[in-house]
C-alpha positions, 0 to 999 in steps of 0.5 A, a space after each residue: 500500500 501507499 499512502 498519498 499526502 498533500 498540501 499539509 502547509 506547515 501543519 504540524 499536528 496535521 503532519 504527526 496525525 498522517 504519519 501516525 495514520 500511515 505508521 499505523 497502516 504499515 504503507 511501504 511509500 508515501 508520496 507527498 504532491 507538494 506544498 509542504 511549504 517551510 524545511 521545518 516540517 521535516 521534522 514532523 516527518 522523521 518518524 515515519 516508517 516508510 520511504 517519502 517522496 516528494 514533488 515541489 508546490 506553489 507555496 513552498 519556498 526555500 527548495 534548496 532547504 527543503 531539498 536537503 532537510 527532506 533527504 537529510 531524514 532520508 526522503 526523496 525530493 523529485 522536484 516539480 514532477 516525480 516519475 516512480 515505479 513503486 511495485 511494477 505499477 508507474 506513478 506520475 507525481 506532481 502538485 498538478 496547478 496546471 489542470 491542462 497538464 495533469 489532464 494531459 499526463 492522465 491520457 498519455 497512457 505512460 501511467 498506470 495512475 496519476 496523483 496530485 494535489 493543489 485544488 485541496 478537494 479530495 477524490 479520484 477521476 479517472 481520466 481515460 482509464 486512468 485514475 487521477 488521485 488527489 488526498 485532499 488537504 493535510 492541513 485543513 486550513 481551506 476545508 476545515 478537513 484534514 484528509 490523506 489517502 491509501 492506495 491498495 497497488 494490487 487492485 488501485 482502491 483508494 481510501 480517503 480517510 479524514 484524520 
């Protein structure tokens, strides 16, 4: 399983509560679609049991600081746009504040499933077979809800859970 995070925009809580969830869970990978936004998030993040991997959003800043405090705990940066195999199955990670490209990436048929994040509003689409996940937002500060998600790689369910 993978757990999908976005958007937790320095989040503190928010960002324990999803690696405790995920911990929880046992996911083998997270991937983060962007907007992690301050190096000091880091730190919420290091006790998480499974790899991390993340792609750059609108609102981070420092990404050189990000880059390196995220790796220093041994997490992947992918920068603007991730291109992972993760058990056979190939995922394009990306923010997604370009509609037209993410559309664009979903009907390329080069992925078996497509996550993001950006609009803060959480579900999958499937896009010409293809599903385009987003987990909504970590941090809760447009909805008032703080969601993640869970990708099952044998059968491409996907759970949103509120946490």
């Amino acid at each position: 399983m993978i757990g999908i995070i976005s958007d937790s925009h320095d989040n503190l809580n928010a960002i324990r509560k999803a690696v405790e969830f995920f911990n929880k869970r046992e996911v083998k990978t997270v991937l983060h679609a962007g907007d992690l936004v301050s190096p000091f998030t880091a730190r919420a993040f290091k006790e998480l049991n499974s790899k991390l991997y993340f792609v750059f959003g609108n609102n981070d800043g420092d990404k050189l600081m990000l880059t390196k405090h995220f790796e220093e705990i041994g997490a992947t940066a992918c920068g603007d746009f991730g291109d992972l195999t993760i058990d056979s199955l190939h995922i394009a990670l990306l923010h997604g504040t370009n509609e037209a490209l993410v559309k664009a990436i979903a009907k390329s048929g080069d992925f078996d499933v497509v996550i993001r994040g950006h609009s803060h509003d959480p579900g999958v689409k499937n896009i010409e077979g293809t599903p385009v996940i987003n987990p909504g937002e970590c941090s809760g500060v447009l909805t008032g809800k703080s969601t993640v998600a869970i990708l099952d790689i044998s059968n491409l369910n996907v759970e949103i859970t509120e946490l």
